[in-house]
N, C-alpha and C positions, 0 to 999 in steps of 0.2 A: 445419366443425370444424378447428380446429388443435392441433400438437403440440409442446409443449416440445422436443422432441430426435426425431431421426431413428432407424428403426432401425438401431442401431450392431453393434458388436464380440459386446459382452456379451448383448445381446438373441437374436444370433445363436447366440451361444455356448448359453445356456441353449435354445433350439430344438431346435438340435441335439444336446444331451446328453437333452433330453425324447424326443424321436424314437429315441435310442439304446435307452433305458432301458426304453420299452415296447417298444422291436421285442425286446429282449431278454424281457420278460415274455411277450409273449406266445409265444411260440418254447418257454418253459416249458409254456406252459399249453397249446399243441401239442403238445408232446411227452411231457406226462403223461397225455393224450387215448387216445396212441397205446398206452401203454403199458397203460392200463388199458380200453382199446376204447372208452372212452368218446364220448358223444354229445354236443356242444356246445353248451353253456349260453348265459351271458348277456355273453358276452365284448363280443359288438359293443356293447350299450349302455354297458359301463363304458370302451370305449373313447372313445366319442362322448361321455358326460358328464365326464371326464377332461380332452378335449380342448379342450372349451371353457372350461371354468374355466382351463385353461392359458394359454388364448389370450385370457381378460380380463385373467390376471396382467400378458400380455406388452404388451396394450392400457393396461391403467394405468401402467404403467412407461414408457411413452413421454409418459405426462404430456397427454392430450388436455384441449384447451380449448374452451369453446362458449359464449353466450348474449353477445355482446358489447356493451357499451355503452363513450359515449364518460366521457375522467375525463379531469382537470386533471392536465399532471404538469409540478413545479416544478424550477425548476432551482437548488439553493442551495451554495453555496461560499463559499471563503474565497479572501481574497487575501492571499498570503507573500510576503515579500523575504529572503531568505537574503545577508548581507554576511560575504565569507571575507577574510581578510588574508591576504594572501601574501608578508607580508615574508620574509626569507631565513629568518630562523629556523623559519619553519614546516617545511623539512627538516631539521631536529634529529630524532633518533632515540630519543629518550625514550619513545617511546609511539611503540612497533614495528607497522609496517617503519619508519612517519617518520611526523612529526603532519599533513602534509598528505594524507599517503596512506590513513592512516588516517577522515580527516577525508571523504576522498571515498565510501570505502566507507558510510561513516554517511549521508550524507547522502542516497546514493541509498537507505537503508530507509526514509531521512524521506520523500522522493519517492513511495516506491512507495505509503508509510502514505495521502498526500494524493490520491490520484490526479482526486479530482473536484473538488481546488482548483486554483486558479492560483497559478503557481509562477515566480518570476524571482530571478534571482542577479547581484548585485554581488561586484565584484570589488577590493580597495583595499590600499593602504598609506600613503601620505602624500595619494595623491589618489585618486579612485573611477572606474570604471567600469561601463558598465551589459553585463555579458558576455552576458544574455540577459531578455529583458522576459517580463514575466506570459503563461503558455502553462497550457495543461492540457496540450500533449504531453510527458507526462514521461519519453520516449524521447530528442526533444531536447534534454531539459533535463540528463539523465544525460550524453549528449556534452560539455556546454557545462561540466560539473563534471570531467567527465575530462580534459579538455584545461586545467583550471588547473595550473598550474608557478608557482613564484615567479620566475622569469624573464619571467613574461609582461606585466609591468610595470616601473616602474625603484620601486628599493627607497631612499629616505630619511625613513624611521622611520616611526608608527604615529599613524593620525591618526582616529580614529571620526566625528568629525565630519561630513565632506564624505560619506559612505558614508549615514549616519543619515540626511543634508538629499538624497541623490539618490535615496533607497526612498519618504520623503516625499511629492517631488515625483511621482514617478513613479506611486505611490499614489493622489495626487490627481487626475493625468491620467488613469489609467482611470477615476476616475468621472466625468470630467468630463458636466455633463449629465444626470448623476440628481441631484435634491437630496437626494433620501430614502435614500443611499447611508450607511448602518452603519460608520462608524470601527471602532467595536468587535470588527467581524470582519477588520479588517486588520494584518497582523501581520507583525514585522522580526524579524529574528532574525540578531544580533550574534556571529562567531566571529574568536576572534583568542586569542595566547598572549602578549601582554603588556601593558606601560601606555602610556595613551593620550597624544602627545606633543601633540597639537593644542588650537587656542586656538578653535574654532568649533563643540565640543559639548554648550555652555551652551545654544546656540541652536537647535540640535538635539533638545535635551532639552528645551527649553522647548517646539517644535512639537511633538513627541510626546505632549506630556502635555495641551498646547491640544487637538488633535483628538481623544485618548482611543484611539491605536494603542495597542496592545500590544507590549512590546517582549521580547524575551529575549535571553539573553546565556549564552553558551557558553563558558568556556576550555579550550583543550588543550594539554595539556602535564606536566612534572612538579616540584614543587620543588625534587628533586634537579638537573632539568635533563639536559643534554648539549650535548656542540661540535657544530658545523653543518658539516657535509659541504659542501667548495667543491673538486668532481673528485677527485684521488688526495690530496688534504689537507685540515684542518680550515681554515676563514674566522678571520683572524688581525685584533687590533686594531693600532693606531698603533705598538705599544712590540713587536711580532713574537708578542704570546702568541694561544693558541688564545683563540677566546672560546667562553664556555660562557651557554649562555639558559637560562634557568629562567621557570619560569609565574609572570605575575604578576598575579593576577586582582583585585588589589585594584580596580583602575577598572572593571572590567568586574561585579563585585559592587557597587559604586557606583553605576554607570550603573543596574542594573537595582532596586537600591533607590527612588533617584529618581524613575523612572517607575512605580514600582507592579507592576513586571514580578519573573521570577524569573532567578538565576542556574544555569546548571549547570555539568558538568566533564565532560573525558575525560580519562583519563590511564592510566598502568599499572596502577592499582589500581581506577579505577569507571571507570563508562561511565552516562552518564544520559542517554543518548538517546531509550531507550524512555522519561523519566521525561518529555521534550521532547514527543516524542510525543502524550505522554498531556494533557499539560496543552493542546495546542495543538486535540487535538481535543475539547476540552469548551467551546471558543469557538463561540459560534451562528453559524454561516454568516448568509451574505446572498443574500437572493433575486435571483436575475440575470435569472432572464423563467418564463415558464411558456407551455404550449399545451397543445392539447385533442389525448388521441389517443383511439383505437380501442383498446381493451384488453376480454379474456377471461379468465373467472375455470378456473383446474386445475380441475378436474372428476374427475380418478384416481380419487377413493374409491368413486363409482357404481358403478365397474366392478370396483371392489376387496371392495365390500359383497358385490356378484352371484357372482363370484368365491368368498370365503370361504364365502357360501352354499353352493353348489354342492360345495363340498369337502368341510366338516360331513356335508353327505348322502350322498357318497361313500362317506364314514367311517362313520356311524350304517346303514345300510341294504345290508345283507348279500346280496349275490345271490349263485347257484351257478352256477360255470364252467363245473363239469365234473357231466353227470349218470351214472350210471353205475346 
């Protein structure tokens, strides 16, 4: 026989307040004995059937298992690629503290939402990087989102392209070697706060839609916009003025029309993350292996029926304490 859970805190706890509560009862029912000279009843058995119903409660509540057989358990998941721009604009402050920071926060609820998929992140602006490859650890996945800056790349302009063609690629190479590997469980998920400057995500688009990925597309930011923080002053253009970014999601609602995928937004005013969420987990996983374990069915309520029992007749069945 095994047990869901150890005896803990709480099991302790409730023992020892049981323990209290009849050494208090019965200290009554002594000293109403004495008072009335009386001769002692049936104390000891309602101690002893008390005690064991107490101690089936405290048995079921640890969750005991028994009769084991062997069972198939599968292992199914999805495979994400999360691609973040990091061009400079992403520290604009329109969507406070600033849209990268923001953006990380988010991303680690997406993380923690997935935990039994794999998870990899690119990283882009005119060219892409692979900052971390498909993990189910999403303790180092969280690191590897924390550590994005827009500094951590060189910034000339915004290119979706080479990002889309390295989640792809990368896509491909995990499964290399299964044939019967589900596109449809494999999913990219596009974030960036402007338009797309590059000439290579015709092509891009075209292998997403060949293999039947899913794509999604995030923008962050706001239409109003805001200047881009560069140290004690704002990022200035040619002519000396601030420049000011604003959201431009036209291409990013494009992109995701094209591919049959959907668009969402963060900004001051929504947040569809959970809306991300939601959609991404009604995609069927794929099955990555399966093995035979040893598994035990909960068993509590035997001891819980025996229990209940026993208390009923506690209740119903009147003995005398005190004779007198």
């Amino acid at each position: 026989m095994t047990f869901a859970r150890e005896l803990g805190g709480m099991e302790l706890a409730l023992i020892a307040a049981f323990i209290v509560l009849y050494g208090l009862y019965l200290w009554r029912i002594i000293r109403a004995r004495k008072s009335f000279r009386a001769k002692g009843g049936a104390t000891l058995y309602k101690l002893i059937l008390r005690t064991v119903y107490f101690a089936l409660m405290i048995f079921a509540l640890l969750g005991p298992s028994f009769g084991e057989m062997k069972k198939e358990v599968k292992a199914v998941s999805k495979d994400i690629y999360i691609c973040v721009d990091l061009s400079k604009s992403m520290d604009a402050t329109d969507v406070k503290p600033s849209r990268l920071a923001k953006l990380k926060f988010e991303l680690k609820q997406l993380v923690k939402s997935f935990n039994s998929d794999r998870i990899g992140l690119i990283v882009f602006t005119s060219d892409a990087f692979l900052q971390c490859p498909l993990t189910y650890d999403g303790n180092a996945l969280n690191m590897f989102i924390e550590t994005m800056s827009t500094s951590l790349i060189s910034n000339s302009g915004t290119d979706f392209g080479p990002p889309l063609e390295m989640a792809i690629k990368k896509l491909e190479d995990a499964e290399e070697g299964v044939p019967t590997a589900k596109q449809a469980s494999k999913v990219i998920i596009l974030v960036s706060d402007g338009e797309d400057f590059g000439d290579d995500t015709d092509h891009a688009i075209s292998e997403i839609k060949s293999q039947g990925v899913r794509l999604f597309t995030m923008g962050i930011g706001t239409e109003e916009g805001s200047k881009i923080p560069a140290g004690y002053r704002f990022k200035r253009d040619k002519t000396g003025n601030d420049i000011v970014t604003k959201l431009n999601p036209s291409s990013l609602i494009e992109l995701a029309n094209e591919t049959g995928g959907d668009y969402y937004e963060i900004s001051d005013k929504q947040n569809d993350i959970n809306r991300l969420i939601t959609s991404i987990s009604e995609i069927e996983g794929e099955l990555k292996g399966s093995k035979m374990a040893d598994v035990s069915a909960n068993k509590y309520y035997y001891f819980l029926m025996v229990a209940l029992f026993l208390l009923c007749l506690d209740v119903l069945l009147a003995v005398r304490v005190i004779k007198i």
